[in-house]
MIZA-17465 format. One record per atom (N, C-alpha, C): residue number from 1; x, y, z. Coordinates in nm, 4 decimals, decimal comma. Example, Ala and Ser with C-alpha at 12.3 -4.5 7.8 and 13.67 -1.06 7.14 Angstrom:
2
1 | 1,3190 | -0,5690 | 0,7800 $
1 | 1,2300 | -0,4500 | 0,7800 $
1 | 1,3200 | -0,3300 | 0,7800 $
2 | 1,2850 | -0,2250 | 0,7080 $
2 | 1,3670 | -0,1060 | 0,7140 $
2 | 1,2900 | 0,0030 | 0,7870 $
REM end
This chain:
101
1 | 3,0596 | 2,5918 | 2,1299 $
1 | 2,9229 | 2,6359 | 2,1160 $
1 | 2,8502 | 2,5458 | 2,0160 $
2 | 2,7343 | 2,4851 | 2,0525 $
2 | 2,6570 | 2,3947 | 1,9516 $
2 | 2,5637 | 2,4677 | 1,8860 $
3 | 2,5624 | 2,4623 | 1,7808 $
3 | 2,4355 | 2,5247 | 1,6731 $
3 | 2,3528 | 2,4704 | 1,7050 $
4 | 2,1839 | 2,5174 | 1,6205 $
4 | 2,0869 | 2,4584 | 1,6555 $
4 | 2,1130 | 2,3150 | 1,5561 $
5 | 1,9995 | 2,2701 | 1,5833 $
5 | 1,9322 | 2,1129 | 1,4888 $
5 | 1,9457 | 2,1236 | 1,3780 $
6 | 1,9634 | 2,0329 | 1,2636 $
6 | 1,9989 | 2,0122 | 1,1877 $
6 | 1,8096 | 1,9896 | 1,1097 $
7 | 1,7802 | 1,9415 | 1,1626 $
7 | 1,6381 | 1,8947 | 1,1432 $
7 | 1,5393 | 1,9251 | 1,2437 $
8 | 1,4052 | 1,9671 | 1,1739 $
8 | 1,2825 | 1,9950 | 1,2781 $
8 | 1,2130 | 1,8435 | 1,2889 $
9 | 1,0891 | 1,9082 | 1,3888 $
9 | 1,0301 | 1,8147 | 1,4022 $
9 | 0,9092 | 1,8257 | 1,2843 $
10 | 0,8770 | 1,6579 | 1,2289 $
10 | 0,7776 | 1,6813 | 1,1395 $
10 | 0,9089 | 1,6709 | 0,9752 $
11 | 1,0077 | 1,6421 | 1,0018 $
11 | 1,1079 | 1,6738 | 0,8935 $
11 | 1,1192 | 1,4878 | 0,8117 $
12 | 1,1143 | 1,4816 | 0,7423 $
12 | 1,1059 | 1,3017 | 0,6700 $
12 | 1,2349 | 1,3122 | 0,6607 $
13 | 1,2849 | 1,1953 | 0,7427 $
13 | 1,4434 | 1,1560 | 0,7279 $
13 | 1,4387 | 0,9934 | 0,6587 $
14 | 1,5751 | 0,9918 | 0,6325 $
14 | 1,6168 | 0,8568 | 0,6181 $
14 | 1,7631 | 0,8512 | 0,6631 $
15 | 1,8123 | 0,7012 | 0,7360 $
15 | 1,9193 | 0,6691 | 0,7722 $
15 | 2,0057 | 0,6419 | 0,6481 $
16 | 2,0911 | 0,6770 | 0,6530 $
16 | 2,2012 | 0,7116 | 0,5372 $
16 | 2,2843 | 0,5625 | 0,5062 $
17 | 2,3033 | 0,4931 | 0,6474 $
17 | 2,3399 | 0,3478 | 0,6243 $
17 | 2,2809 | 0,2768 | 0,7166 $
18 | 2,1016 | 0,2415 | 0,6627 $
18 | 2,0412 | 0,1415 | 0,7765 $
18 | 2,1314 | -0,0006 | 0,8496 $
19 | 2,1727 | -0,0558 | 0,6993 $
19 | 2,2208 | -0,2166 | 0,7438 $
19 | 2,3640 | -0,2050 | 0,8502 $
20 | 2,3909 | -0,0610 | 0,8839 $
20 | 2,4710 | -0,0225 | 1,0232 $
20 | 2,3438 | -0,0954 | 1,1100 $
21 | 2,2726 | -0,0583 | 1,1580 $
21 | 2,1797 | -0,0232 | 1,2660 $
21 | 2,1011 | -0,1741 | 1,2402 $
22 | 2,0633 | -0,1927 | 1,1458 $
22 | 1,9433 | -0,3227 | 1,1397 $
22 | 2,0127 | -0,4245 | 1,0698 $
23 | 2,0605 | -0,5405 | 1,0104 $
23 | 2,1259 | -0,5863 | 0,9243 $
23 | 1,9966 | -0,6875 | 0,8200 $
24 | 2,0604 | -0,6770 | 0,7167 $
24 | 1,9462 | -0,6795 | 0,6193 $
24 | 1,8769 | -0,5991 | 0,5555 $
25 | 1,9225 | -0,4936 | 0,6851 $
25 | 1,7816 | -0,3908 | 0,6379 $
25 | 1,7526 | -0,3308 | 0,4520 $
26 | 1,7002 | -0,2850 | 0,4073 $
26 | 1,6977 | -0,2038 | 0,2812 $
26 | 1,7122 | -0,0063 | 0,3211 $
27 | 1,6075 | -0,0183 | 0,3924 $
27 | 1,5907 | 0,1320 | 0,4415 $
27 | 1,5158 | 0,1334 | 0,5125 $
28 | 1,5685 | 0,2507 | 0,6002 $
28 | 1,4676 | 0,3175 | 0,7321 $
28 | 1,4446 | 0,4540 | 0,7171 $
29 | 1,2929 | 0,5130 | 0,7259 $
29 | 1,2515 | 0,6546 | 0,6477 $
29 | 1,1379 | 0,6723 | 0,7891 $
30 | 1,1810 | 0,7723 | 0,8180 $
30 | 0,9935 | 0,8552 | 0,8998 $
30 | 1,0235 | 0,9851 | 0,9271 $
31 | 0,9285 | 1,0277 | 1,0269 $
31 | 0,9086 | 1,1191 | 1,0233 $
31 | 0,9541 | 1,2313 | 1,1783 $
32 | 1,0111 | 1,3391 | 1,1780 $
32 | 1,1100 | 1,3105 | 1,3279 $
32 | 1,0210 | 1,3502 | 1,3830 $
33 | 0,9568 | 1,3254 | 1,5385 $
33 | 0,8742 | 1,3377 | 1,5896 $
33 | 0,9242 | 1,4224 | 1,7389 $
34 | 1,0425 | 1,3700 | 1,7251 $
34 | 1,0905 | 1,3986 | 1,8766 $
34 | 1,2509 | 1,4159 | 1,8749 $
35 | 1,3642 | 1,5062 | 1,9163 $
35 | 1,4779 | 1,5116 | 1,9390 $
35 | 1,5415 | 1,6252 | 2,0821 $
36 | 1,6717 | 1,5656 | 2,0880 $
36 | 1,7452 | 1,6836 | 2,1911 $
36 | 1,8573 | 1,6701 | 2,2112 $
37 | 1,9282 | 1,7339 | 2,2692 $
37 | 2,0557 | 1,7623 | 2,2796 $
37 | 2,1208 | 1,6565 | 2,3629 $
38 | 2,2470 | 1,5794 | 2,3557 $
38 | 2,2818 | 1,4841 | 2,4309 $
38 | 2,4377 | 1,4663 | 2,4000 $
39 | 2,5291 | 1,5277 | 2,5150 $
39 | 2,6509 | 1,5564 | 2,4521 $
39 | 2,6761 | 1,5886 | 2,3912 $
40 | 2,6095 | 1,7153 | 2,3584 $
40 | 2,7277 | 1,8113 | 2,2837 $
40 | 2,6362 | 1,7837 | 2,0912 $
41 | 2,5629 | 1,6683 | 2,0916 $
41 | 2,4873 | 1,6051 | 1,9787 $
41 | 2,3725 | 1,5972 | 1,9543 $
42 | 2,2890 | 1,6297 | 1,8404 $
42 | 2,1522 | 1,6173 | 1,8571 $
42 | 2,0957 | 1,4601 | 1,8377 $
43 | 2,0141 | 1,4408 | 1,8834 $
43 | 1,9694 | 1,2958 | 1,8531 $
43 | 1,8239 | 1,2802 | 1,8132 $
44 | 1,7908 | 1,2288 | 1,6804 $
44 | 1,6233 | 1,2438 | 1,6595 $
44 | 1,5815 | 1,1105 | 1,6930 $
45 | 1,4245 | 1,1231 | 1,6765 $
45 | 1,3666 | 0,9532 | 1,7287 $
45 | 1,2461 | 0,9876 | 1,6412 $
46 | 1,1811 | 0,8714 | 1,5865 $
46 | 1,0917 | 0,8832 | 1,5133 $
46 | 1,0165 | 0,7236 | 1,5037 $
47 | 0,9170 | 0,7255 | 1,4834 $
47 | 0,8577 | 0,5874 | 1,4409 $
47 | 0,8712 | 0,5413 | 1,2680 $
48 | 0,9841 | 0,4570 | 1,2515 $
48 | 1,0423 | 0,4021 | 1,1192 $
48 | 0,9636 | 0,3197 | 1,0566 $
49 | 1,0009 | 0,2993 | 0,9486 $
49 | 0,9576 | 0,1841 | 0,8604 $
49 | 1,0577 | 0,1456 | 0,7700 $
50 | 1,0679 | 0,0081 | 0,8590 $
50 | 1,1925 | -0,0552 | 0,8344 $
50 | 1,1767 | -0,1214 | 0,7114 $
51 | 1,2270 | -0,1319 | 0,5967 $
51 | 1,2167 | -0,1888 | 0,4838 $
51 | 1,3092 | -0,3090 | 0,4760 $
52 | 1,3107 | -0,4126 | 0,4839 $
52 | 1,4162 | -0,5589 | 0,4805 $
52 | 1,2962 | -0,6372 | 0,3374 $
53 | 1,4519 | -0,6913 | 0,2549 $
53 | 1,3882 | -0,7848 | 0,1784 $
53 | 1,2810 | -0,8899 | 0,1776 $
54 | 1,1859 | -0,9126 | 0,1329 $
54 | 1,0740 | -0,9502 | 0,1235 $
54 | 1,0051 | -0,9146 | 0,2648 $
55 | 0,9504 | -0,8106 | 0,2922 $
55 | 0,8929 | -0,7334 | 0,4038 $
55 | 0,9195 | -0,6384 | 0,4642 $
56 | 0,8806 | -0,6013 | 0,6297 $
56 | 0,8888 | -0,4683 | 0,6187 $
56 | 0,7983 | -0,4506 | 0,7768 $
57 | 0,8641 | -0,3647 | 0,8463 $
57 | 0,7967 | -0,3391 | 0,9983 $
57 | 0,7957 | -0,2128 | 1,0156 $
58 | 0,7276 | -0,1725 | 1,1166 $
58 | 0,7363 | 0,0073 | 1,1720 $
58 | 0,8370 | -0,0394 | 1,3465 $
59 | 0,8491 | 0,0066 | 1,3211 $
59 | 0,9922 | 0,0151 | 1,4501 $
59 | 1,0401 | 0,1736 | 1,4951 $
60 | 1,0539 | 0,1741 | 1,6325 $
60 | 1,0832 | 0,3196 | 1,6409 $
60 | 1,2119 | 0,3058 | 1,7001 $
61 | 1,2931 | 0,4269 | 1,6509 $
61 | 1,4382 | 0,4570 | 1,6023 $
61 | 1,5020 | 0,5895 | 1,6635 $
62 | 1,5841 | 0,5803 | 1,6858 $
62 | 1,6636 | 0,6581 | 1,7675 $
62 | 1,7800 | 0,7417 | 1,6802 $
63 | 1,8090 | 0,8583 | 1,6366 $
63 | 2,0104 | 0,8401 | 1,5357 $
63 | 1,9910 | 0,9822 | 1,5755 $
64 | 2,1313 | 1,0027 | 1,5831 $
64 | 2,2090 | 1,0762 | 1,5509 $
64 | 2,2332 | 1,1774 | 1,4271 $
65 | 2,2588 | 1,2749 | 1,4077 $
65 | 2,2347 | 1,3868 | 1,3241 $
65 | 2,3309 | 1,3463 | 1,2526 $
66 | 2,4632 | 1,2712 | 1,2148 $
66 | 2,5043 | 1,2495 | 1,1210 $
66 | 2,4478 | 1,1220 | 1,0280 $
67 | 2,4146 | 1,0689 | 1,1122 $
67 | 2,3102 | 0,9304 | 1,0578 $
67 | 2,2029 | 0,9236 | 0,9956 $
68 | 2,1455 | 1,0320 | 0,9594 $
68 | 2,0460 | 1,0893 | 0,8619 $
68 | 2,0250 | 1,1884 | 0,7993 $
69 | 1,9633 | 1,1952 | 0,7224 $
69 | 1,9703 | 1,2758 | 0,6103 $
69 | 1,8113 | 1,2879 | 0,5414 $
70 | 1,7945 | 1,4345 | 0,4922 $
70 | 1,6261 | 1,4598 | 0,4125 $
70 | 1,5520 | 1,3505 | 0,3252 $
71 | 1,5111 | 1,3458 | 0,3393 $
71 | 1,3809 | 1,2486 | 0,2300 $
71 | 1,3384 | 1,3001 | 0,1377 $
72 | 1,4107 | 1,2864 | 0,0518 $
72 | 1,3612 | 1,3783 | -0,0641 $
72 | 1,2284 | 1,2693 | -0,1977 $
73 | 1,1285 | 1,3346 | -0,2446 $
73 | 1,0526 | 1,2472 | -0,3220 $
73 | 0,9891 | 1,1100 | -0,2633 $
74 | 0,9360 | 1,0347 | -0,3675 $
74 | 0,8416 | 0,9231 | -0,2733 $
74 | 0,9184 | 0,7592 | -0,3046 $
75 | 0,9774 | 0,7057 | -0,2830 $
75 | 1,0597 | 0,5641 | -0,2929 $
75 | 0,9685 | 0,4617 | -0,3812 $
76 | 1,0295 | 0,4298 | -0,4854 $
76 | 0,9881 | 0,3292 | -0,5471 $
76 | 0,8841 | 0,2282 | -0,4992 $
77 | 0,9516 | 0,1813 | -0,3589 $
77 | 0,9032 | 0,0378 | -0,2958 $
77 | 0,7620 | 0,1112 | -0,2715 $
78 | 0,7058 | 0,2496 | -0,2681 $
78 | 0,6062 | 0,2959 | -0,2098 $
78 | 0,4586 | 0,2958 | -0,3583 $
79 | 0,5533 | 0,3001 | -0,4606 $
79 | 0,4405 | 0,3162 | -0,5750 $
79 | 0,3881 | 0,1953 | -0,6339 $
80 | 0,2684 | 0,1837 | -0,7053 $
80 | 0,1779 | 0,1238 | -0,7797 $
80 | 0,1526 | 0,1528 | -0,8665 $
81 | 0,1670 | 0,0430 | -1,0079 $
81 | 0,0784 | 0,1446 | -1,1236 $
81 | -0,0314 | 0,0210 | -1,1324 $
82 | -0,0881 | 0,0047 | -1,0492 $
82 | -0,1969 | -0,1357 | -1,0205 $
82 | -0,2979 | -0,0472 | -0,9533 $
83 | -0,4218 | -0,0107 | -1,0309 $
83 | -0,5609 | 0,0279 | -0,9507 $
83 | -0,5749 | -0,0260 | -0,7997 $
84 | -0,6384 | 0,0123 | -0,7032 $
84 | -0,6701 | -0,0372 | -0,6058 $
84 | -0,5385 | -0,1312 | -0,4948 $
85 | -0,4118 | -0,1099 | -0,5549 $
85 | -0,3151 | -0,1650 | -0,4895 $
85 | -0,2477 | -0,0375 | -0,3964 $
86 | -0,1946 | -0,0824 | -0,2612 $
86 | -0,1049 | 0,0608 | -0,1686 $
86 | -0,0366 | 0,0886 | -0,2745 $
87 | -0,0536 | 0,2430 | -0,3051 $
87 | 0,0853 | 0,3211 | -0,3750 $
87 | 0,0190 | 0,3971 | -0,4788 $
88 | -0,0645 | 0,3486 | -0,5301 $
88 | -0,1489 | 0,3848 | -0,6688 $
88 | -0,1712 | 0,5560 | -0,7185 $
89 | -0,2498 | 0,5719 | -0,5570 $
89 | -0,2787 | 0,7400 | -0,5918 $
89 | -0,2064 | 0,8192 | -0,5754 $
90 | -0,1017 | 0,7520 | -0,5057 $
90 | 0,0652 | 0,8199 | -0,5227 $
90 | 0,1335 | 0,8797 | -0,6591 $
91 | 0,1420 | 0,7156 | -0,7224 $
91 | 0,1575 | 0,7364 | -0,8711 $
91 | 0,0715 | 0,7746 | -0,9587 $
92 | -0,0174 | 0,7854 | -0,9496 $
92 | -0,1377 | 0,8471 | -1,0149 $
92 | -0,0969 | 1,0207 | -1,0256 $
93 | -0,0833 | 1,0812 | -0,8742 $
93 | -0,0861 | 1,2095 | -0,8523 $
93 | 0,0676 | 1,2543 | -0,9293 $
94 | 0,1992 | 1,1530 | -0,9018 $
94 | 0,3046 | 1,2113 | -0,9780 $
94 | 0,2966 | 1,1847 | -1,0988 $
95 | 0,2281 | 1,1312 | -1,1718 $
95 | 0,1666 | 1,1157 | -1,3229 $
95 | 0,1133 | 1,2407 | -1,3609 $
96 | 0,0152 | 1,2956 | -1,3113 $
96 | -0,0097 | 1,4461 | -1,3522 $
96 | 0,0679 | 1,5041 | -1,3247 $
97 | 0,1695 | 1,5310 | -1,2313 $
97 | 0,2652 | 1,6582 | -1,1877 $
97 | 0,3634 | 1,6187 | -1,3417 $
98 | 0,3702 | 1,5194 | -1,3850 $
98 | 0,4216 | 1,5582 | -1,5484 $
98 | 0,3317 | 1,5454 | -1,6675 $
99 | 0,2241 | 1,5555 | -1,6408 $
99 | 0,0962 | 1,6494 | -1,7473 $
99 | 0,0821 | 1,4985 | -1,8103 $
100 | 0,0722 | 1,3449 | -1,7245 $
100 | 0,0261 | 1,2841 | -1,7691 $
100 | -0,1786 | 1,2464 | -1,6928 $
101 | -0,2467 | 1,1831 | -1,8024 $
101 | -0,3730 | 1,1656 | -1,7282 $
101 | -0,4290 | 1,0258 | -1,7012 $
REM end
């Protein structure tokens, strides 16, 4: 008897060992958009963002329920403490969540 999913849809995953799947890679993180049952296994698919040293693509991805795992918090490579640079109001906003201004 198979339990349900491990993960919903709308759930932020990350692959637990990208440079299996991509080589080079750093990390692969999104958001599951779509999954189902396939032998006995669930399988999610999501549109990724592939993180590889010096750069970085959106690629859509296919794994397996042991192959990922929750997304917890926001990844380094994602913050700014540079005005007007991607990431900023990110770090800005977790700056107040510890009562900085």
């Amino acid at each position: 008897m198979t339990k349900g999913p491990k993960f919903a849809l709308g759930d932020d995953v990350f692959a637990r060992d990208p440079q299996r799947f991509i080589p080079e890679c750093t990390c692969i993180v999104g958001e599951i958009d779509y999954y189902e049952l396939i032998d006995g296994a669930y399988v999610y698919e999501f549109n990724a963002s592939v993180g590889i040293v010096g750069g970085g693509r959106s690629e859509r991805v296919s794994m397996k329920e042991a192959d990922i795992h929750h997304r917890i918090g926001t990844p380094l490579s994602q913050l700014s403490g540079r005005p007007g640079h991607p990431g900023y109001n990110e770090f800005c906003r977790i700056a107040r969540s510890w009562g900085y201004d």
